[in-house]
C-alpha positions, 0 to 999 in steps of 0.5 A: 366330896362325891356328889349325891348321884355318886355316892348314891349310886355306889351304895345302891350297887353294893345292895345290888352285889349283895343279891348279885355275887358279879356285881361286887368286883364293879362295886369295889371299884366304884367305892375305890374310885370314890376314895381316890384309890386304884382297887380293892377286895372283900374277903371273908377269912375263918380256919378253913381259908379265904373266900374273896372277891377283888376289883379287876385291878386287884386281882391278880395282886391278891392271888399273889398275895395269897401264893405267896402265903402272905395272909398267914402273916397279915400284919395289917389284918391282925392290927385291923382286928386288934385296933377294935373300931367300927370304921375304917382305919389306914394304914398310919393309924395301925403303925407308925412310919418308923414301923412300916418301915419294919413291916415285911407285909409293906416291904416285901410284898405291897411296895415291890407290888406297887401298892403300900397304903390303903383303909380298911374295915372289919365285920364279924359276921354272925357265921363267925367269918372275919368279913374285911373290907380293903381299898388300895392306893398306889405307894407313890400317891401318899396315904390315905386322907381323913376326909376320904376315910369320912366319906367311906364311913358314910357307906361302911352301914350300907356296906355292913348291912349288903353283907347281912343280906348276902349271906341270908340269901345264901342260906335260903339258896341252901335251904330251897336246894335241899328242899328240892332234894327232899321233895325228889325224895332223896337225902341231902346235905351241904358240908362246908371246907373243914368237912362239917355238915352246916345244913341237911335235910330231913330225910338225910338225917335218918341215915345217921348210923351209917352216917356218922356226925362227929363233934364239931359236926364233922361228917364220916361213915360207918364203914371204914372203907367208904369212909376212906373214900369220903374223906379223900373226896372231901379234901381235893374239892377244890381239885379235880383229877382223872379217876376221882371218886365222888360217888361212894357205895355204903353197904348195909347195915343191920336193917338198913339198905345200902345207897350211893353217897355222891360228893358234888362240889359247888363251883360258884362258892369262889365267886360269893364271899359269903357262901360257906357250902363247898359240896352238896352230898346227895345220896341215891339207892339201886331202886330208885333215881333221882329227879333234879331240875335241869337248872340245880343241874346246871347249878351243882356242876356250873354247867350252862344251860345248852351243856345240861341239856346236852348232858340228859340227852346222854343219859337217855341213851342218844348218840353224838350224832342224834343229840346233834340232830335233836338239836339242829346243831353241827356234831361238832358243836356238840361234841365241843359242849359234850368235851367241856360236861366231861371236865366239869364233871370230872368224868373220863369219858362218856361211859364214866359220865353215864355211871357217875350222873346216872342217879341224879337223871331225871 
């Protein structure tokens, strides 16, 4: 049995990674360690695929895991799901030894892993996500114990209610972000991996016409040609390529003015399981710029703050050499800073940064 000081600790740490997305992999460890086993993860698992955070030890195993497509036939998922508990449950308690015997999950990926028993437990979250909680142990250190899966059935509350507060902090993140947008005047909206608007603004809304919002919120264009455009740029956001186009022209329409459509993928979704914005869509006209903060620049780009700064500096026309003269820093150090905004932003090079960033300059 842990002491108090253990236990308590633990829990106020999955409180902390709950407002902390950095501190999860630290808090998985620590509960690992708490039930005697090596690593573990949380995942959330939809239609549109996995979002998940693992232990260090972990890690590299799950990006196997899922390399290897294993999640598409996760056998122990599905009995987890099926077995309808409301705390953890091993592996002996979803088959039996003559089964896992059978089971190529256990077979062929866990045990050659190393891997091969472990608990889990399930919330569904009111966003539909299947949020599953997974601890992992050695093949040669035995199955889980019933008094260790005691213990963790002691913090599954505080486990359950760390990820409430995690994705309610991430929907008021999402919401002051499209007010920042709305008060800089310009429409915005979040969209999700499937393509699905999940959350806009008011001014966003009355482009609807030339925006189109299909059924299950699925989000295209009027005009055919930039919808193409859209489409694309919202199936490769987890990708980024030479030449890619992010920034669309709609045309006008009818009375409606044209404006520019650009798709900004967030980066930090990968790193907070309960984050279901993949890209901010953001739209600017010929007459008039967007003003955005440097720090929701540094956020929708994941720059750091010395490579935003360095970004508005281009975009108010300085050189290399006076940037690194503004600065007090060695033309090198900037042009290392300038090299990594360039990738970050998928730009070619600094006259395609201009064209692509010119709309969100202050």
């Amino acid at each position: 049995m842990p002491a108090m000081d253990e236990f308590t600790d633990a829990v106020a740490m999955l409180y902390e990674a709950a407002a902390v997305p950095e501190v999860w992999p630290e808090a998985i460890a620590r509960l690992a360690e708490i039930a005697g086993c090596t690593g573990g993860l949380l995942f959330a698992h939809t239609d549109q695929g996995t979002n998940w955070v693992a232990s260090k030890t972990f890690a590299p195993v799950f990006e196997r895991f899922l390399a290897q497509g294993w999640m598409e036939r996760n056998a122990r998922m599905a009995g987890l799901l099926a077995h309808g508990g409301s705390g953890f449950v091993t592996d002996l308690d979803l088959f039996s030894p003559e089964e896992l015997e059978q089971v190529p999950l256990y077979t062929d990926f866990m045990r050659p892993e190393g891997y091969g028993w472990g608990t889990a437990t399930h919330v569904r979250a009111a966003s539909g996500e299947n949020i599953v909680f997974t601890l992992e142990r050695k093949f040669e250190l035995g199955p889980v114990a019933r008094r260790e899966v005691e213990i963790l059935d002691g913090i599954r509350p505080h486990l359950a209610r760390a990820a409430v507060l995690a994705s309610k902090l991430q929907l008021q993140r999402a919401q002051a972000s499209l007010a920042a947008f709305e008060q800089a005047g310009s429409p915005a909206a979040l969209i999700d991996g499937a393509g699905r608007v999940t959350a806009a603004n008011p001014r966003f809304e009355t482009l609807l016409g030339q925006i189109i919002i299909r059924a299950r919120d699925k989000i295209a264009l009027d005009d055919a040609r930039a919808n193409a455009l859209l489409q694309k740029a919202l199936s490769e956001l987890g990708q980024d390529h030479l030449g890619d186009t992010r920034s669309i022209a709609v045309p006008r329409r009818d009375d409606r003015a044209a404006f520019i459509l650009h798709v900004l993928p967030i980066r930090r979704q990968a790193r907070d399981i309960f984050a279901r914005a993949q890209a901010m869509l953001v739209v600017t006209s010929s007459d008039r710029r967007l003003r955005i903060e440097t720090s929701l620049l540094c956020e929708l780009y994941d720059l750091t703050r010395a490579e935003a700064n360095v970004a508005r500096k281009l975009l108010e026309g300085l050189s290399v050499d006076e940037i690194a003269t503004a600065h007090q820093v060695g033309r090198e150090t900037i042009r290392s800073q300038l090299k990594r905004v360039l990738s970050k932003t998928g730009s070619q090079s600094q006259a395609d940064f201009i064209r692509r960033l010119a709309p969100l300059a202050l």
